[in-house]
C-alpha positions as CSV (number, residue, x, y, z in Angstrom):
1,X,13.1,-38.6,-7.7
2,X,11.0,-40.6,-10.3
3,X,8.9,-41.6,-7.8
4,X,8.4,-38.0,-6.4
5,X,7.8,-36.7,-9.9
6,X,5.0,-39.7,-10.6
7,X,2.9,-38.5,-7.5
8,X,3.5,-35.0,-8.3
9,X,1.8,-35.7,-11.9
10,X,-0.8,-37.4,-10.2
11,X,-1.9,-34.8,-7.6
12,X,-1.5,-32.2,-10.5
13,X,-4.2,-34.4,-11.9
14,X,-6.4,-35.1,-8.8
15,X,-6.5,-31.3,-8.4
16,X,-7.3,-29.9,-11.4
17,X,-4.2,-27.4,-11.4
18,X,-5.0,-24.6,-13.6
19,X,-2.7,-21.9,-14.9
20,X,-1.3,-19.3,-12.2
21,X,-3.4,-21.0,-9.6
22,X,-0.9,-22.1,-7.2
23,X,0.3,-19.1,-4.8
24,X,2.7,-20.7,-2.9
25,X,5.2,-23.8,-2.7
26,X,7.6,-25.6,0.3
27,X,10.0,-27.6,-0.4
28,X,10.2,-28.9,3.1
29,X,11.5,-32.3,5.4
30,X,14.1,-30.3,6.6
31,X,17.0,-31.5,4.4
32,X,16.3,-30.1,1.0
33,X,19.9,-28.9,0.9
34,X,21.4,-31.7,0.5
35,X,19.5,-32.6,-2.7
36,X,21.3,-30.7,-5.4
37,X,19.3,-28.0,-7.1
38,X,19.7,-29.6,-10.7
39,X,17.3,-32.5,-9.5
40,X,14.8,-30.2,-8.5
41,X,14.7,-28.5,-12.0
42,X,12.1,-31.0,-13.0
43,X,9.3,-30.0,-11.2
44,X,10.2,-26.5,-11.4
45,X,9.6,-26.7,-14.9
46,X,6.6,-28.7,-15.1
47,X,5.5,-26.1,-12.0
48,X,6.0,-22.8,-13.4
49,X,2.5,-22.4,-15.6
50,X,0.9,-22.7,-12.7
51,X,2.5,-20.3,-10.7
52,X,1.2,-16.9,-9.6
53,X,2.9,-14.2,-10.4
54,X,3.6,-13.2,-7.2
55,X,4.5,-17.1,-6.2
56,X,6.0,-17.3,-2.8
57,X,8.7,-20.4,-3.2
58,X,9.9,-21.6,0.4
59,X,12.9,-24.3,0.7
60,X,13.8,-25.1,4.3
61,X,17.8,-25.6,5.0
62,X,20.5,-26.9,7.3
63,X,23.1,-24.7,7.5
64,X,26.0,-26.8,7.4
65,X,24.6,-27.8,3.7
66,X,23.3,-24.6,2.1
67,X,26.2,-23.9,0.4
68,X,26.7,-20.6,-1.5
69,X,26.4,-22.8,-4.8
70,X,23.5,-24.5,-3.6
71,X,21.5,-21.1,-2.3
72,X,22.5,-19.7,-5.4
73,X,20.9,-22.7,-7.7
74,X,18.0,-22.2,-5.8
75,X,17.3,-18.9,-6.7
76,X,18.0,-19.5,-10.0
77,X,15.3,-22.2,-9.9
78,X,12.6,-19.5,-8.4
79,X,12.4,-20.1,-4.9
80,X,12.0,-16.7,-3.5
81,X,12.0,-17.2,0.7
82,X,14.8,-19.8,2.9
83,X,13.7,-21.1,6.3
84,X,17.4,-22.5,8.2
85,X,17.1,-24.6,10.6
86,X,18.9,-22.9,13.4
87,X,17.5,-24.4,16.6
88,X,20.2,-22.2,18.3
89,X,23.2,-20.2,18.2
90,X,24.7,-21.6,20.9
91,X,26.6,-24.5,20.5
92,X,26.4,-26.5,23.7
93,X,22.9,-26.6,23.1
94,X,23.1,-27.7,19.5
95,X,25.2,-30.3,20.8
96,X,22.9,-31.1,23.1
97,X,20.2,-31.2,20.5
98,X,22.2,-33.8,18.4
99,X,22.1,-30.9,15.5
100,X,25.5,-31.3,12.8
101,X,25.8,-27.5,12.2
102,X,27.7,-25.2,14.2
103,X,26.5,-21.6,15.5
104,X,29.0,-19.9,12.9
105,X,27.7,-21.9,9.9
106,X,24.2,-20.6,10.6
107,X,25.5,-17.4,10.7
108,X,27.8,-17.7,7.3
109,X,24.8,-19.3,5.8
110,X,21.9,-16.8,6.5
111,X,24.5,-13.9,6.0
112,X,25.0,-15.6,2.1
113,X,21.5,-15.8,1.4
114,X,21.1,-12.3,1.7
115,X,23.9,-11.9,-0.4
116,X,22.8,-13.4,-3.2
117,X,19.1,-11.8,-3.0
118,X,16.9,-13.6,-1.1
119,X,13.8,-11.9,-0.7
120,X,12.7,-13.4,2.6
121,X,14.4,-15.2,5.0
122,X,13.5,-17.2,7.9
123,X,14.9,-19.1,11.4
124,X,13.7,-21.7,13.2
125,X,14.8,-21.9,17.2
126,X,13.9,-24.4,20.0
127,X,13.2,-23.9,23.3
128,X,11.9,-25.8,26.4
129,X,15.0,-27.7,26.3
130,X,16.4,-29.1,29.9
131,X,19.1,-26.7,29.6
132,X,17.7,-23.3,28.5
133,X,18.1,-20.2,30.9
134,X,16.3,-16.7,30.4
135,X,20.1,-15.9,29.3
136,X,20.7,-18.6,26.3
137,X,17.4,-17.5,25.2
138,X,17.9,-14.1,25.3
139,X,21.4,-14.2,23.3
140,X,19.6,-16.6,20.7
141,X,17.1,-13.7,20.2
142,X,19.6,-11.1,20.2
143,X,21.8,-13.2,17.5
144,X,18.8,-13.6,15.3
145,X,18.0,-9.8,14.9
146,X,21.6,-9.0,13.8
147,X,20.6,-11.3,10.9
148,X,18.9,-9.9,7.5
149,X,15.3,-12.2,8.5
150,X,11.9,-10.7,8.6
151,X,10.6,-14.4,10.3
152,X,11.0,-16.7,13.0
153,X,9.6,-19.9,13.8
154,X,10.0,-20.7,17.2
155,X,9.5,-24.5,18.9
156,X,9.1,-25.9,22.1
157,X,10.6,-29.3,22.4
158,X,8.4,-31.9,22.0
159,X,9.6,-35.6,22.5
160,X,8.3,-37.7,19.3
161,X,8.3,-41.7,19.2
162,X,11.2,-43.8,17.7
163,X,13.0,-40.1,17.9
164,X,17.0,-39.6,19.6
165,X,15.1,-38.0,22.6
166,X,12.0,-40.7,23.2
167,X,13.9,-42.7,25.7
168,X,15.2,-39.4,27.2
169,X,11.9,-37.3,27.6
170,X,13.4,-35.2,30.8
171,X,15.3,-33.2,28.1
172,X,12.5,-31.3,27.4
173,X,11.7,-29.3,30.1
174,X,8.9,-26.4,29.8
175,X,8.6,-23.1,32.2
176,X,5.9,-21.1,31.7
177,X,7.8,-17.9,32.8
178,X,10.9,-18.4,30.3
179,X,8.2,-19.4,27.2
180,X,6.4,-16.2,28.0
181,X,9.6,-14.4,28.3
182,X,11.2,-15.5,24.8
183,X,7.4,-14.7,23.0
184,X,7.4,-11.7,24.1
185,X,11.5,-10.6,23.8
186,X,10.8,-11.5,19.8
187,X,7.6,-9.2,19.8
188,X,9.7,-6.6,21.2
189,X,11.8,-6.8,18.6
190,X,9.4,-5.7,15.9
191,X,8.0,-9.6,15.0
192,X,4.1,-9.9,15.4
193,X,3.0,-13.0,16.4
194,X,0.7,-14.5,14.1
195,X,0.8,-18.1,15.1
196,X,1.6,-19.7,18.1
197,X,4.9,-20.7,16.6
198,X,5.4,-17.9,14.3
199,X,6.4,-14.5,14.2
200,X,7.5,-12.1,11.4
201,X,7.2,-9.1,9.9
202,X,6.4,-10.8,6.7
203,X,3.9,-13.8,7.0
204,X,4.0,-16.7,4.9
205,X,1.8,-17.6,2.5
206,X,2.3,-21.6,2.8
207,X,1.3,-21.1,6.8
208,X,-1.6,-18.9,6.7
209,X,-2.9,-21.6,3.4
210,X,-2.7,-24.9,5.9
211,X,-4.7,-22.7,9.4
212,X,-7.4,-21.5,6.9
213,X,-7.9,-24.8,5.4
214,X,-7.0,-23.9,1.8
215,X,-6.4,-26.8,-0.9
216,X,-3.0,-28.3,-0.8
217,X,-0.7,-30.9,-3.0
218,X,1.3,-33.0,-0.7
219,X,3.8,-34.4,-2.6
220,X,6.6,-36.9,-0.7
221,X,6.7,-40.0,1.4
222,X,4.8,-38.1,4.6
223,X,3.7,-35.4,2.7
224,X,0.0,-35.0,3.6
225,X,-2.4,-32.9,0.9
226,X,-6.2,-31.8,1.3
227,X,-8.5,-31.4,-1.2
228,X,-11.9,-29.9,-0.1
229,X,-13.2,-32.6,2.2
230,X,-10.1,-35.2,2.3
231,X,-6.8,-35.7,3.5
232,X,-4.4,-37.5,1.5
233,X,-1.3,-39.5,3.2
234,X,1.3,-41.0,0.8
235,X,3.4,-43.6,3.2
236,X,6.1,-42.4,5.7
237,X,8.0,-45.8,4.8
238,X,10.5,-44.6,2.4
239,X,11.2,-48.0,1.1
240,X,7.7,-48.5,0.2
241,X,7.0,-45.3,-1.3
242,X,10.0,-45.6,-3.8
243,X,8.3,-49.1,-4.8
244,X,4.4,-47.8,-5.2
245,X,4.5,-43.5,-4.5
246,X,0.6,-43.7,-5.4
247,X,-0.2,-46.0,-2.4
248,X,-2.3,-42.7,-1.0
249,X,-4.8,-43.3,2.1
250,X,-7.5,-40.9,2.3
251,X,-9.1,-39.7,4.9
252,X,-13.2,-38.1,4.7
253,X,-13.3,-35.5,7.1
254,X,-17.0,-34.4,8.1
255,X,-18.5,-30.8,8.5
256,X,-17.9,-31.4,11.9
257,X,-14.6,-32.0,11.7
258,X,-13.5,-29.5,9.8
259,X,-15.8,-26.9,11.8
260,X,-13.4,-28.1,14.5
261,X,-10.2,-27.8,13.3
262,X,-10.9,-24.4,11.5
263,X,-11.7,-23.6,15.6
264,X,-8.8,-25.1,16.8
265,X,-6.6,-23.3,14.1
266,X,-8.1,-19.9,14.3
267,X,-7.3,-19.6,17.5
268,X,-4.1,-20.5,17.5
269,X,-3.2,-17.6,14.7
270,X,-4.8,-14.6,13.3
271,X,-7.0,-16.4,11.5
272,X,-9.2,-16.6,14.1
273,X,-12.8,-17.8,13.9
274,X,-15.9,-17.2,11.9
275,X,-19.2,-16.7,14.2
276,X,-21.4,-18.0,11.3
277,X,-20.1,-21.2,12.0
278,X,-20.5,-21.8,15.3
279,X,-23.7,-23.5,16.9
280,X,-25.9,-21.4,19.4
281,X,-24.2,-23.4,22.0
282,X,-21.2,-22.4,21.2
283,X,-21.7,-18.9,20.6
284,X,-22.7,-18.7,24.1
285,X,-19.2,-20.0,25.3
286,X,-17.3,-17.7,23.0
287,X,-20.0,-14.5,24.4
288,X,-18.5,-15.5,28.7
289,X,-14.9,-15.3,26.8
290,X,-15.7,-11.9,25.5
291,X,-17.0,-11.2,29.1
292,X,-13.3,-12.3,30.7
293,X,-11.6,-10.7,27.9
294,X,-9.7,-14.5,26.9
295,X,-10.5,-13.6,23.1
296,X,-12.1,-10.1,21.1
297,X,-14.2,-9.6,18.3
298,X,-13.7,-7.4,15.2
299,X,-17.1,-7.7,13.2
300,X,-18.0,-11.3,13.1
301,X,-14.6,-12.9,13.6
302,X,-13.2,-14.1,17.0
303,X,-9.8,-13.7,17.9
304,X,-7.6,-15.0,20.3
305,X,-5.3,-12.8,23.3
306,X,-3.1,-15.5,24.3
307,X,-2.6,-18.2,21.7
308,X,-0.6,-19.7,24.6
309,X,-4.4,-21.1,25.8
310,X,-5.5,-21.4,22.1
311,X,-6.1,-25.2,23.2
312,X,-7.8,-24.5,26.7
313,X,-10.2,-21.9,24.9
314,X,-11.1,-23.9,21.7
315,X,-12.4,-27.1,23.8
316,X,-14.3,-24.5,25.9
317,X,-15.8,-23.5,23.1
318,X,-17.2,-27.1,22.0
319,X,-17.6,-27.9,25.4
């Protein structure tokens, strides 16, 4: 942790932090419950000055870790939102996905955090998996909204390098019909769908920050910040990062590459995109999109109809 809290005083540095300028915070990588909340006190307290009021504090969790005593330390910390790690709630298929928690400790875990007060709460689940039918899917969704959440985050499969799956890449296995079915069975359910992976009926600050291109510390071995017109990526070797956490490379981005990914992000939530920064050219392309209907336009913003093609449509557009 001394080599998290060293980079953490550095980027507090590189950025300037003022009082109540930061609005939200994610304590992410997945496995944050297994760190006890005691040895995240630290930062909290060097943190809170510059916390808004109205901070939105976001700690993923495994279920089969987020004890009652360690949900409860968290909130006594200040986080105000938990994201579990669910996958599924069926427990062939979290077998299958090489996960360590069981359907019933997802349930007992999400169930607690309510409980104790949770403001928001928030599920992740997979699908595009080999072994997913319209009914696994269908109970998963059906699980999740007897739970106390106003979010989901939901994931098709993607096979990784040096992952469990990359010598098994037939595990993943995407149909359009089942994808489009599971979207839309969660937008039935009340969630809007406000990213291609994301649906709630409360939208998360820390999200909406990263597809509009905000400012953010990236503190971590991994944990990528931007400032402005940089990227910042501390090592992913753990080792190495222990030894020398300010080993940071940095990465200019260029108008043109920010003009791109502010496309490529806007259409894939409801960000979408400003006109203003498009070139003639590209306004043309967006104006025979309008014509087929593929995205709309509320004053001078561009939004997308089917993030499903967000891709397709945003290299049309700089086509």
């Amino acid at each position: 942790m001394d080599s998290l809290y060293l980079q953490f005083e550095h980027e507090l540095e590189r950025f300037k932090a003022s009082p109540k300028s930061i609005s939200s915070v994610f304590i992410g990588g997945g496995t944050p419950s297994t760190v006890e909340p005691e040895l995240y006190e630290k930062f909290f307290t060097r943190l809170k000055p510059f916390l808004q009021d109205d901070v939105e504090i976001t700690t993923e969790a495994n279920p089969n870790s987020a004890s009652t005593s360690w949900l409860k330390g968290m909130k006594e910390l200040g986080c105000t939102r938990v994201s579990f790690g669910v996958q599924s709630f069926n427990d062939t298929k979290l077998k299958f996905l090489g996960r360590e928690h069981s359907s019933e400790q997802a349930l007992t875990a999400i169930q607690s955090a309510h409980d104790i007060g949770f403001k928001h709460l928030s599920l992740d689940l997979i699908y595009a998996t080999k072994m997913d039918t319209k009914e696994i899917l269908e109970k998963d969704i059906q699980t999740a909204f007897t739970l106390p959440i106003d979010h989901i985050s939901a994931y098709a499969l993607t096979i990784e390098e040096n992952t469990l799956f990359a010598s098994h890449p037939e595990v993943a296995k995407e149909k359009l019909e089942l994808t489009e079915f599971f979207i839309n069975s969660i937008k039935e359910k009340g969630f809007e769908h406000y990213e291609i992976s994301n649906f709630g009926k409360y939208q998360c600050k820390h999200n909406i920050g990263y597809w509009e291109l905000d400012d953010y510390m990236g503190v971590g071995s991994g944990a990528v910040g931007m400032l402005k017109n940089q990227r910042f990526y501390p090592t992913t070797d753990i080792d190495e990062y222990i030894k020398n956490p300010l080993e940071i490379r940095v990465e200019d981005l260029s108008l043109e590459d920010i003009k791109t990914e502010k496309i490529f992000l806007g259409l894939r939530s409801n960000v979408g995109i400003d006109m203003n920064e498009l070139s003639s050219s590209e306004k043309k392309q967006v104006e025979l999109l309008l014509s087929e209907s593929k995205v709309r336009q509320l004053k001078n913003k561009i939004y997308n109809n089917d993030f499903l093609l967000s891709d397709e449509i945003a290299l049309f557009i700089q086509s």
